[in-house]
C-alpha positions in Angstrom: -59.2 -72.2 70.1 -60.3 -69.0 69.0 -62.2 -66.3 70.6 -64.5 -66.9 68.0 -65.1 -70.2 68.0 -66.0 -69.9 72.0 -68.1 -67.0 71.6 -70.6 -68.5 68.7 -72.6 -64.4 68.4 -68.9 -62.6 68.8 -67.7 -59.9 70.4 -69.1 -56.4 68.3 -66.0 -54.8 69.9 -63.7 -57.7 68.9 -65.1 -57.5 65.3 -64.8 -54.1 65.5 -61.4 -54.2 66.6 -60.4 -57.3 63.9 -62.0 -55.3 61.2 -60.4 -51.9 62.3 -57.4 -53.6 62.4 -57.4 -55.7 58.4 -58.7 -52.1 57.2 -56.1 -50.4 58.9 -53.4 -53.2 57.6 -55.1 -52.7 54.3 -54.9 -48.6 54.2 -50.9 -49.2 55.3 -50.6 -51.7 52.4 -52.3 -49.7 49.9 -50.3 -46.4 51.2 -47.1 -48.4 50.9 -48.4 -49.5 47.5 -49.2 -46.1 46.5 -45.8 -45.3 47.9 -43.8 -47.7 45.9 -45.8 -46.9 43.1 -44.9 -43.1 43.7 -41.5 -44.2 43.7 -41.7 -46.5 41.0 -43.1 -43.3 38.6 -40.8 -40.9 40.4 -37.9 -43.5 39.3 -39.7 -43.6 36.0 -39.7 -39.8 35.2 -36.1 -39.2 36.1 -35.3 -41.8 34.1 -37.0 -40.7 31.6 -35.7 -37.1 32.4 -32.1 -38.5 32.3 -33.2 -39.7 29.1 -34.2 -36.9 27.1 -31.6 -34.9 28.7 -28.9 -37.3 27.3 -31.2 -37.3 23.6 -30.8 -33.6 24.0 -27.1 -33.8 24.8 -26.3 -35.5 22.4 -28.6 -33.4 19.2 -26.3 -30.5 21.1 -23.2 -32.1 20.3 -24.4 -33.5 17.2 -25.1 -29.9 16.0 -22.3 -28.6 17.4 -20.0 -31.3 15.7 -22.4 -30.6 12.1 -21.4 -26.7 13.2 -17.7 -27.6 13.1 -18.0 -29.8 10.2 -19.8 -26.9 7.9 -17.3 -24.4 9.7 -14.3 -26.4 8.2 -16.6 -26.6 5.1 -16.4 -23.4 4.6 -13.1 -22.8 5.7 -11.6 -25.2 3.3 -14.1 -23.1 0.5 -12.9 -19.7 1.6 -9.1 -21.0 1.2 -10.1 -22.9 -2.1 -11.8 -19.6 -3.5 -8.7 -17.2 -2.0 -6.4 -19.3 -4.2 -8.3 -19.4 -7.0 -8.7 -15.9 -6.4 -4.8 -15.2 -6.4 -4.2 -17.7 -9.2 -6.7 -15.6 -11.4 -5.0 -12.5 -9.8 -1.1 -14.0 -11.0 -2.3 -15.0 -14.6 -4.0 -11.7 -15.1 -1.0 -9.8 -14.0 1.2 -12.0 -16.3 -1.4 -11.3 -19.7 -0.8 -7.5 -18.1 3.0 -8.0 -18.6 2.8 -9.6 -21.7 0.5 -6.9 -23.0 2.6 -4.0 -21.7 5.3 -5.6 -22.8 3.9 -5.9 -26.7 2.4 -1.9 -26.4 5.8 -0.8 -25.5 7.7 -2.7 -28.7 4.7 -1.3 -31.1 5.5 2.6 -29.4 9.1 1.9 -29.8 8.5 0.7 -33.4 6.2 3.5 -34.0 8.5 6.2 -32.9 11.5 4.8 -34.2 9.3 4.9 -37.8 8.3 8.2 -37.0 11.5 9.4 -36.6 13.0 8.0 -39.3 10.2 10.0 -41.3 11.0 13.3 -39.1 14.7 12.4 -40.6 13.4 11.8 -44.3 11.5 14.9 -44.1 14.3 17.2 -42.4 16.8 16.1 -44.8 14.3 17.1 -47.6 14.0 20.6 -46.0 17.5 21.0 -45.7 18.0 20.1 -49.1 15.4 22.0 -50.3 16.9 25.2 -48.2 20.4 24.7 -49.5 18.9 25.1 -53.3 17.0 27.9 -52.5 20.6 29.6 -50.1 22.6 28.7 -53.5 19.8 30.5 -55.8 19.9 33.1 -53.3 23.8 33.4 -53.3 24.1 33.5 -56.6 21.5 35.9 -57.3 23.6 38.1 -54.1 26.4 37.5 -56.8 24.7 39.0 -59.9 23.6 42.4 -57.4 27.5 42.9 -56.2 28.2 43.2 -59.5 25.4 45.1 -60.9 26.0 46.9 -57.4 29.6 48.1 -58.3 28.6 49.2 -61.2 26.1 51.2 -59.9 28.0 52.4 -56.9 30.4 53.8 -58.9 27.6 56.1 -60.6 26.1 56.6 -57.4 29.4 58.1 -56.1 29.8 60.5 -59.0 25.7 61.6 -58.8 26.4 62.0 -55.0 29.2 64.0 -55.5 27.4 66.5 -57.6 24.8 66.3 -55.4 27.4 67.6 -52.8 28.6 70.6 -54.8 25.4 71.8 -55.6 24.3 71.7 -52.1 27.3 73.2 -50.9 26.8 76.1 -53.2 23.0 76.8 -52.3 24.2 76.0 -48.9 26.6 79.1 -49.2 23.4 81.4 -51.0 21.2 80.9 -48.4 24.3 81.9 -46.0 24.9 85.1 -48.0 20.9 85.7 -48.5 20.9 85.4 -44.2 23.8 87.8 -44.3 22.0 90.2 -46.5 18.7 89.7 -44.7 20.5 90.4 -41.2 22.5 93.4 -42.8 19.2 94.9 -44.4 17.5 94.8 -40.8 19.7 96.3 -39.3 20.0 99.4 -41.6 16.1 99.7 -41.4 16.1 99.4 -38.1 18.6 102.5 -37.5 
């Protein structure tokens, strides 16, 4: 039997003591439930934590992988538009050659035109000088002879010319004699 069953009032210290004791078994069950609980959320949040840390891991290497993707992107543009670039740059220099090529033919042609019309025009002034040398030779011709002529009267004039200076040469010789004489007799 029971304590209580003998005692039909009870024991206040015994029901004290039984109560005390279910309370305290209850406080140690709740605590233990609160614990578990606490563990139980704890658990729960790292989890959780774990969770959006692997989310986040993996948007990281997501990104990083879309970073590499669009870095290869452009990569592959940037090689693309250097090619293109040089491909532009070859044909240009090519219509450059071609062009150079057709400006030096037309200045060849041009000068080899204009010399043939320096050559044209030279041979025309030559021409032209060799009528006007032959006009001028004979012309020289017609003055030799009119020359000889002419020198031959010349050489008669000039020899008159000579005799009469030579004779007022030998006056004025006799006048200076005269002069010199006549001084000196009016100056004795």
């Amino acid at each position: 039997m029971t304590v209580e069953a003998q005692d039909p009032v009870g024991d206040p210290t015994r029901r004290t003591m039984a109560t005390l004791h279910r309370e305290i078994t209850s406080i140690q069950e709740w605590a233990e439930l609160q614990l578990k609980s606490a563990a139980a959320i704890n658990d729960e949040r790292h989890a959780a934590q774990r969770r959006e840390d692997e989310i986040r891991e993996a948007h990281r290497l997501e990104l990083k992988a879309d970073n590499q993707r669009t870095v290869e992107t452009a990569m592959v543009a940037a090689e693309k538009a250097v090619q293109a670039a040089l491909a532009a740059a070859e044909k240009a220099r090519d219509q450059q050659t071609i062009a150079s090529q057709l400006a030096t033919e037309k200045a060849e042609k041009a000068s080899k035109e204009q010399l043939q019309q320096q050559g044209e025009t030279f041979s025309t002034a030559i021409a032209s000088l060799n009528g006007g040398l032959n006009d001028v030779k004979t012309l020289l011709s017609e003055l030799r002879a009119e020359k000889k002529g002419a020198v031959e009267t010349v050489t008669d004039r000039r020899a008159s010319n000579g005799q009469l200076i030579a004779g007022v040469g030998a006056f004025a010789a006799l006048l200076g004699a005269l002069v010199a004489a006549l001084v000196r007799t009016l100056a004795t």
